[in-house]
Each structure stands twice: as C-alpha cells, then as structure tokens.
C-alpha positions as CSV (number, residue, x, y, z in Angstrom):
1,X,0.0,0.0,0.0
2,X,1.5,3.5,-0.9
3,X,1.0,5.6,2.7
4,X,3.4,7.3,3.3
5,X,2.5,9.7,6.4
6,X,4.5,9.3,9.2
7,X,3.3,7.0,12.1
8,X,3.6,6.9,15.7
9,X,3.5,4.0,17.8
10,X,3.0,4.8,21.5
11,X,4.4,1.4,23.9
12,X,6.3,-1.2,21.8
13,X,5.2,-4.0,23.9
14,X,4.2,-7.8,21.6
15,X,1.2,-5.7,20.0
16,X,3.2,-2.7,19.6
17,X,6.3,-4.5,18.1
18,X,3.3,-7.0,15.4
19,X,1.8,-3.5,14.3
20,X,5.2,-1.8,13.7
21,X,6.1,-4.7,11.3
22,X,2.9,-4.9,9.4
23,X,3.5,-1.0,8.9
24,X,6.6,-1.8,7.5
25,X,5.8,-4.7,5.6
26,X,2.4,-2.9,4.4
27,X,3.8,0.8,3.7
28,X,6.3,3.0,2.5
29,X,5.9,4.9,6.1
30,X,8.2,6.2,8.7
31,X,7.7,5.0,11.9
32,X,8.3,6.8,15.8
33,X,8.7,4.7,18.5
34,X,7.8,5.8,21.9
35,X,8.9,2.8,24.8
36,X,10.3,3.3,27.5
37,X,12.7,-0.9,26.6
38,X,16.6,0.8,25.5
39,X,18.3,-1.2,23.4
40,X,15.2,-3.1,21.1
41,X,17.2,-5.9,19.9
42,X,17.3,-5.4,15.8
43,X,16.2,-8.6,15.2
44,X,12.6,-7.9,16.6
45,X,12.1,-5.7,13.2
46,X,11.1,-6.8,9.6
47,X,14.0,-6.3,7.2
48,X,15.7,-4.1,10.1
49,X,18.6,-3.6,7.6
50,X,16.7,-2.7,4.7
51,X,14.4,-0.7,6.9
52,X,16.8,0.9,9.5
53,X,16.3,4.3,8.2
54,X,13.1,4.6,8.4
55,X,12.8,3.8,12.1
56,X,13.4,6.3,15.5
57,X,13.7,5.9,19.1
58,X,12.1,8.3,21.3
59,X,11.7,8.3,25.6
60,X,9.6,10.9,25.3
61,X,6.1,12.1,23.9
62,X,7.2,15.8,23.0
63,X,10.0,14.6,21.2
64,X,7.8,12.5,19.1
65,X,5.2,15.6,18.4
66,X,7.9,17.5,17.2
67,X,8.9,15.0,14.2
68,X,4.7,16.2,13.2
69,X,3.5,12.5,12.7
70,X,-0.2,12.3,11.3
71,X,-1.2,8.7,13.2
72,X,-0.6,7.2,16.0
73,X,-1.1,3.5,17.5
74,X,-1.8,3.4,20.8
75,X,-0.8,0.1,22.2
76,X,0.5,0.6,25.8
77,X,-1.5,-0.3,28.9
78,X,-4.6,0.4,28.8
79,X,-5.3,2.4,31.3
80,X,-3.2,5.3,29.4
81,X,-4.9,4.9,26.4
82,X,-7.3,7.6,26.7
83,X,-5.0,10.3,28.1
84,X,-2.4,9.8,25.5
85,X,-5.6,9.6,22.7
86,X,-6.4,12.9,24.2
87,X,-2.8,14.5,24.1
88,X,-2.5,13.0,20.2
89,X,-6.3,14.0,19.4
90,X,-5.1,17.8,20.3
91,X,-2.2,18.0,17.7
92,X,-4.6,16.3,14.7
93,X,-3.7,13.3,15.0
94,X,-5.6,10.4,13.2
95,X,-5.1,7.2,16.0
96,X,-5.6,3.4,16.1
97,X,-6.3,2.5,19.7
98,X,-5.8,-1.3,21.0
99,X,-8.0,-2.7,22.9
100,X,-9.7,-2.3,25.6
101,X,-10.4,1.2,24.7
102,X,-10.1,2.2,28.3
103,X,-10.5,0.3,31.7
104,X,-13.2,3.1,32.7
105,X,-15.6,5.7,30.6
106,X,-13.4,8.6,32.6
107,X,-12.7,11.2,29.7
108,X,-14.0,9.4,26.9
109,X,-16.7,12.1,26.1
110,X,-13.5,14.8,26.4
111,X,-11.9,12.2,23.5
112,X,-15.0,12.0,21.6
113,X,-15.2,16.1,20.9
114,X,-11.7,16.3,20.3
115,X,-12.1,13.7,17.7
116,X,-14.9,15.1,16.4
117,X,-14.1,18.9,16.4
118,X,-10.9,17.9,14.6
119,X,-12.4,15.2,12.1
120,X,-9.9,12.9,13.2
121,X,-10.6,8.6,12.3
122,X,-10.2,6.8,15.4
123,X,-10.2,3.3,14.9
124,X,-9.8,0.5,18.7
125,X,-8.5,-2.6,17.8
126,X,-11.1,-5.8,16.5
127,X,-8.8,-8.0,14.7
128,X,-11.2,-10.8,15.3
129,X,-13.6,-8.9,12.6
130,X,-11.6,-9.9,10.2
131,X,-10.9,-13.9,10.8
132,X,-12.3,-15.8,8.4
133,X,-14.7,-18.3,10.1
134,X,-16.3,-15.5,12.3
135,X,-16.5,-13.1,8.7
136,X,-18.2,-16.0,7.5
137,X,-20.8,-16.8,10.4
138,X,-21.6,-13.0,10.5
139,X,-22.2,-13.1,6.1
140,X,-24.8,-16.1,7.3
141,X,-26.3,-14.6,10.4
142,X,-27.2,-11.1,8.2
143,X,-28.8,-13.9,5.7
144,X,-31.3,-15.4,8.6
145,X,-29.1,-18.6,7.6
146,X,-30.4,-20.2,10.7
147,X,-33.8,-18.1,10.4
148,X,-34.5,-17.1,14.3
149,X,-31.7,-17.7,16.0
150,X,-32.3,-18.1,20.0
151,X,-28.9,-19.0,21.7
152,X,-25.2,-18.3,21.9
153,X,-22.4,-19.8,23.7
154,X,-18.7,-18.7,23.6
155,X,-15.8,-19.8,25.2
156,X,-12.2,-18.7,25.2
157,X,-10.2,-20.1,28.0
158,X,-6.0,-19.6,27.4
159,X,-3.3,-19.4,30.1
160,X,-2.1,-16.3,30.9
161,X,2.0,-17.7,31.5
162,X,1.8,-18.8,28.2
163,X,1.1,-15.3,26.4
164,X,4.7,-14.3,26.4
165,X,6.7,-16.8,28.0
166,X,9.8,-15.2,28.2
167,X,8.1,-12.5,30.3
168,X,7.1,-12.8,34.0
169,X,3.2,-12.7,33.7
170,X,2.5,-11.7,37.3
171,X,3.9,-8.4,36.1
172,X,2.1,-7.9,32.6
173,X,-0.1,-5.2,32.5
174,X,-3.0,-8.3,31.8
175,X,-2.1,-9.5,35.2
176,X,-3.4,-6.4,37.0
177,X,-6.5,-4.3,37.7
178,X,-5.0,-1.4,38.6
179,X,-3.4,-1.5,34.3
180,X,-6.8,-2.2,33.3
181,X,-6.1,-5.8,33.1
182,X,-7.8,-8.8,34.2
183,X,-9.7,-11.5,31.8
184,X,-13.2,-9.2,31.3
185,X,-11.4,-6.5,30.0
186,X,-8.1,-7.8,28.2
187,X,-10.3,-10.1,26.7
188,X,-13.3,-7.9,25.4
189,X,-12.7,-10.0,22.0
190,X,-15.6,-12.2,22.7
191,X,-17.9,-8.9,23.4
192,X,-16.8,-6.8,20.3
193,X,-17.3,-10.3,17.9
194,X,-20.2,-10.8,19.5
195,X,-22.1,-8.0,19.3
196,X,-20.7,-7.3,15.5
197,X,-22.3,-10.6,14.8
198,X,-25.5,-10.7,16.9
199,X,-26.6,-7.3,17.9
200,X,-25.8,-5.0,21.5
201,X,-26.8,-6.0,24.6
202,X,-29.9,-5.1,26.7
203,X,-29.1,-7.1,29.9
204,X,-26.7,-8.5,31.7
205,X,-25.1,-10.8,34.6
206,X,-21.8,-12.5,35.7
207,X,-20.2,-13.9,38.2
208,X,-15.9,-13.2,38.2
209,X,-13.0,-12.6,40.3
210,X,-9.8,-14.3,40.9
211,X,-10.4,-18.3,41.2
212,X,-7.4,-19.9,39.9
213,X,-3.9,-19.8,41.7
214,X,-2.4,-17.7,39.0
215,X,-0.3,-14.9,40.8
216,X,-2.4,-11.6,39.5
217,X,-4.0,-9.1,41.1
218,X,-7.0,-9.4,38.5
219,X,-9.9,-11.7,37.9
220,X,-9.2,-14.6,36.0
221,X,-12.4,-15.9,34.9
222,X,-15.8,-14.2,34.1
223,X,-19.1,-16.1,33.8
224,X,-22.0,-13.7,31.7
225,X,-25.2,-14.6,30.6
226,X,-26.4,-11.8,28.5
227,X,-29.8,-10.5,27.1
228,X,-28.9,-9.0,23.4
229,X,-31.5,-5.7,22.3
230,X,-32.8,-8.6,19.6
231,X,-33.7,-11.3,22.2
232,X,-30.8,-13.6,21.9
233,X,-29.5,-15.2,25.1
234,X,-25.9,-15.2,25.1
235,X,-23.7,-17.9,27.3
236,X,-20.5,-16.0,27.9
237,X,-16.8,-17.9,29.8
238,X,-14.0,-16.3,29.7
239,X,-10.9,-17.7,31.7
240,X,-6.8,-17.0,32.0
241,X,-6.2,-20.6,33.4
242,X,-7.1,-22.8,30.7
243,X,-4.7,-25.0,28.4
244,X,-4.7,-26.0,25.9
245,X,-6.0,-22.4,24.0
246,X,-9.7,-23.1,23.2
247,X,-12.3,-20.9,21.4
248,X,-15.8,-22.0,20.8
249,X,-19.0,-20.9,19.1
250,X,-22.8,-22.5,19.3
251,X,-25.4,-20.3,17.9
252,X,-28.6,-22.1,18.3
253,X,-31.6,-21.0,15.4
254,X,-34.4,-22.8,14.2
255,X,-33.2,-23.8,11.4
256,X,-30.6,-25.9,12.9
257,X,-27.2,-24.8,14.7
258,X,-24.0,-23.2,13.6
259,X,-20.9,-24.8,15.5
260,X,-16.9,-23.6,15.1
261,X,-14.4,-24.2,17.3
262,X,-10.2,-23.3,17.3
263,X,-9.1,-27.0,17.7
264,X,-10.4,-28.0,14.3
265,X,-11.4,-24.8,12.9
266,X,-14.1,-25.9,11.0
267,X,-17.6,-24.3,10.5
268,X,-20.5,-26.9,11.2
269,X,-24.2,-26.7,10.1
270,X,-26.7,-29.1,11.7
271,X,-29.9,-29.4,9.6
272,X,-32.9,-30.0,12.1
273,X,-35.3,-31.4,8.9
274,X,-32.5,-33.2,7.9
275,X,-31.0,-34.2,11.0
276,X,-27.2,-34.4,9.8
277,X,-23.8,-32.3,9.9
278,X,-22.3,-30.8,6.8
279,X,-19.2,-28.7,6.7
280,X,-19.3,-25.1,5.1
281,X,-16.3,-24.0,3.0
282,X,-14.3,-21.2,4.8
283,X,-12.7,-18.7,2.3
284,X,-8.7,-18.3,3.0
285,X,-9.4,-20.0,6.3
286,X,-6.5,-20.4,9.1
287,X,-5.9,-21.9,12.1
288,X,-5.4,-19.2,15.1
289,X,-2.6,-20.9,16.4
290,X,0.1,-20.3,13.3
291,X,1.7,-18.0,12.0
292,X,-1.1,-17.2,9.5
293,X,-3.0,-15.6,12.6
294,X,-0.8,-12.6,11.6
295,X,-3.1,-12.0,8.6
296,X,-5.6,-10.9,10.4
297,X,-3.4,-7.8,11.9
298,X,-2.7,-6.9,8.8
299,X,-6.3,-7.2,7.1
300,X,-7.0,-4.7,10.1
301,X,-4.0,-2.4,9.3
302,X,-5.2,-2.1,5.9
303,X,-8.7,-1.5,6.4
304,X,-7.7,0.9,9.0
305,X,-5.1,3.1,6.5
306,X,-7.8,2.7,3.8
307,X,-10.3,4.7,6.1
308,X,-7.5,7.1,6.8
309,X,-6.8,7.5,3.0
310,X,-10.9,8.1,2.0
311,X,-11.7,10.0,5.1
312,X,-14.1,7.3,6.0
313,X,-15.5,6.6,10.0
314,X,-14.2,2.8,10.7
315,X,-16.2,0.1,12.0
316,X,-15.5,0.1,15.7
317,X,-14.8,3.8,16.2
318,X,-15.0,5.5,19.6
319,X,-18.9,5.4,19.7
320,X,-18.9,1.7,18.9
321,X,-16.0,0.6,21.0
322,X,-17.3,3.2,24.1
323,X,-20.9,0.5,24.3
324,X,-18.9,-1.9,24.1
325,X,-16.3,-1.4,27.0
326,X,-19.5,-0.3,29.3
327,X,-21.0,-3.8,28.6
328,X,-17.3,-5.0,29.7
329,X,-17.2,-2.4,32.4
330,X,-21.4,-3.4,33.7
331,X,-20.3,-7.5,33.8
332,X,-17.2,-6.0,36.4
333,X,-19.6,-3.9,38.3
C-alpha cells in the first residue's frame, strides 16, 4: 500500500512490536517509537537492515510531536490509552487504539469532541472482525441462515504464563486491575465479535474474580449470561487458566445450529429437517494458532489506512467501542 505519512507508535510492547512490522511490511511509512525498553534488539524488526532508516527511538512524547506524525497507535496499557488519545487528538492526529479502549468511561466524552471537532478517524482494535470463520458466520447470520436464532455460547479459555513466555506474567499489564487488566477486560474480543455478529446487549449478569492460583491481582475468569436488544441469550466464559488455548461458538436458530471451534477450525451446520452435519467452506481459512493468525493484523491495518486515505469513519470507532467497553465495564460492576 503507498501511505506514506508518518506514524507513531505509543508502547512497543508484543502488540506494539506486530503492528510496527505490518506498517513496515504494508507501507512505505516512517515509523516513531515511543517505549520506554533501551536497546530493542534489531532482530525484533522486519528487514531491520533494509528498513533501519526509516525507524526512530524516542523516551519521550514531545520529542515525538515534534517529528509532526499524522497517526498514532496506541498500544500501551490500557489504562493510558485515553489520556495519550487525548494529548494526540489535540495535535490532529488520526489514531488506532488497542483494545480495551479504556479500563473506565473517565474522559471518553473529552476524546470523543476532540475527535470530532478535529475530524480525526479513530479506529480500537477488533482484529477478530476480520478472521475468516467469524466473517463467515456473520455473512450467514445477516442472511437469517439459521432463520431465528435463539442462543449463543462462547468460550475462550487460554493461560495467561503462556502469552509471552519469556516474560514474567504476574507483572504484565493483563495481570493487574490497577493496568486495566484482568480477563473481562483484556479479553473484550468475545464482546466486540459478538455483538458485531448478533446485535448490542440489553441485559446482563456475571459472576468473576480471581479463582485460579495464577499470581495476579486481576480476575481470571468471568461467567456472563447476557440478554442481546434482539432477544438472543448469550452464554459468555471467559478464563486465564485454561490449556490448551480453546475458542468456541454454538449459535442455536431454528433452522438448525451453527458450531466452530479453534481446535479444528471448522464451520458446522446441523440441519434439524434433515437431521445431519455438513461442513461449510471457509474462504482463506487459518488456524489461530500459526503464524497465518498474523493476517488478520494486517487485514485490520489495511482497512484501518484505507479509512485514513478516503476520510471514512471505521467500523469500531470510539462510539462503537465506548458501548462496548461499558457492557465489559457493567459485567465487572
């Protein structure tokens, strides 16, 4: 792709270091990067040789504002997101925000005028929109492919240690509430998926809190059932404890039920008239435990440079993401 503006990448943490190589794999961009790691071994860049030059080290915000860059990723912990947003909203600059958006609705409205008095795209992080099996149950769900539907489950159960195992989890920003982590929030995935797919939520309940003997100041598990606007009940686990890495999907409709699941990645259709399974064909389908997975980080790169490039409001934008974190925020409360 030929963008060219120069981008900003605030925290070069494992989401912070996979962006910064898509933008260089994806674009002809220079890239700022704001961490407060010295010495960022060269070997955790794409073609660091070839693209050396187009690559600077900063310790400090102002010093970045100064080289004028027109977007920003903001992929620190989360709960800086919004008071960096802010700072970068107020110098016009257009920003991709991981998620969560925020661990709290505390100046999001302040954000939301910037953004708008300043015609800025703001885009938080859904890579899950754009994996192939749930693109694919979401084309069948807007066909009433299983006509009324009635139920949900999801699962995703994964083990914390095994995120970055090099790293000392217990002091990962995931590991602690007071960083916005904990499972509801770090893994507001299922909600944003979920709601893309099935509609927003009108009522809700959980049980969560710290179960496992994981050493985090967090919770580690959250148990929702959830009313969606459209009827739907929705089954809801979420865990930090789990091996091996598990994601599930049932969506129950009268026609029959839809069933995927990460450990054979396969979309299922049961027929109720029928009364049999058949397989439906996943375009460009991969597993999201190999290194394809990356595709979907850049599928959401490109999307998100595109909007940039035709002025166009993303999916997901700070209105979107905002009900969505208070549905994480009201299953916490």
């Amino acid at each position: 792709m030929m963008f060219q503006k120069t981008i900003l990448i605030v925290g070069f943490g494992s989401i912070g270091k996979r962006h910064t190589n898509n933008i260089l794999k994806q674009t002809n961009s220079n890239i700022l990067i704001l961490s407060k790691r010295k010495n960022i071994p060269t070997q955790e860049f794409y073609n660091y040789n070839i693209n050396k030059s187009r690559i600077k080290f900063f310790s400090n915000l102002n010093d970045c504002l100064n080289e004028i860059p027109e977007v920003a990723f903001i992929t620190n912990e989360t709960s800086f997101h919004v008071n960096i947003a802010i700072k970068l909203a107020k110098q016009k600059i257009h920003l991709f925000i991981e998620k969560p958006l925020s661990n709290s609705i505390n100046n999001i409205d302040k954000l939301k005028k910037l953004v708008k008095k300043n015609n800025l795209i703001v885009m938080v992080a859904c890579n899950f929109r754009f994996f192939p099996p749930f693109k694919k149950i979401k084309e069948l769900i807007d066909a009433d492919f299983l006509e009324n539907i009635i139920s949900v489950q999801s699962e995703n159960g994964t083990y914390l240690p095994d995120w970055h195992p090099k790293e000392n989890y217990s002091n990962g920003y995931a590991a602690q509430n007071s960083k916005g982590g904990g499972v509801t929030l770090t893994q507001i995935h299922e909600l944003d998926y979920l709601t893309w797919i099935f509609g927003s939520i009108k009522n809700s309940y959980s049980i969560l809190g710290k179960f496992s003997t994981l050493k985090i100041k967090a919770d580690d598990i959250c148990i929702s059932i959830l009313q969606l606007q459209n009827n739907i009940l929705l089954e809801l686990h979420l865990d930090y404890f789990s091996r091996p890495y598990y994601k599930r999907l049932k969506i129950r409709g009268t026609r029959g039920i839809l069933y995927w699941n990460s450990s054979k990645n396969q979309l299922k259709f049961f027929d109720n008239l029928k009364e049999t399974w058949k397989i439906i064909s996943i375009k460009n389908n991969y597993s999201l435990t190999g290194k394809k997975v990356n595709l979907m980080y850049e599928d959401e790169l490109s999307y998100f440079l595109t909007c940039i490039i035709s002025k166009k409001q993303p999916m997901n934008n700070l209105s979107e993401s905002s009900k969505i974190l208070q549905c994480a925020l009201d299953l916490k409360s």
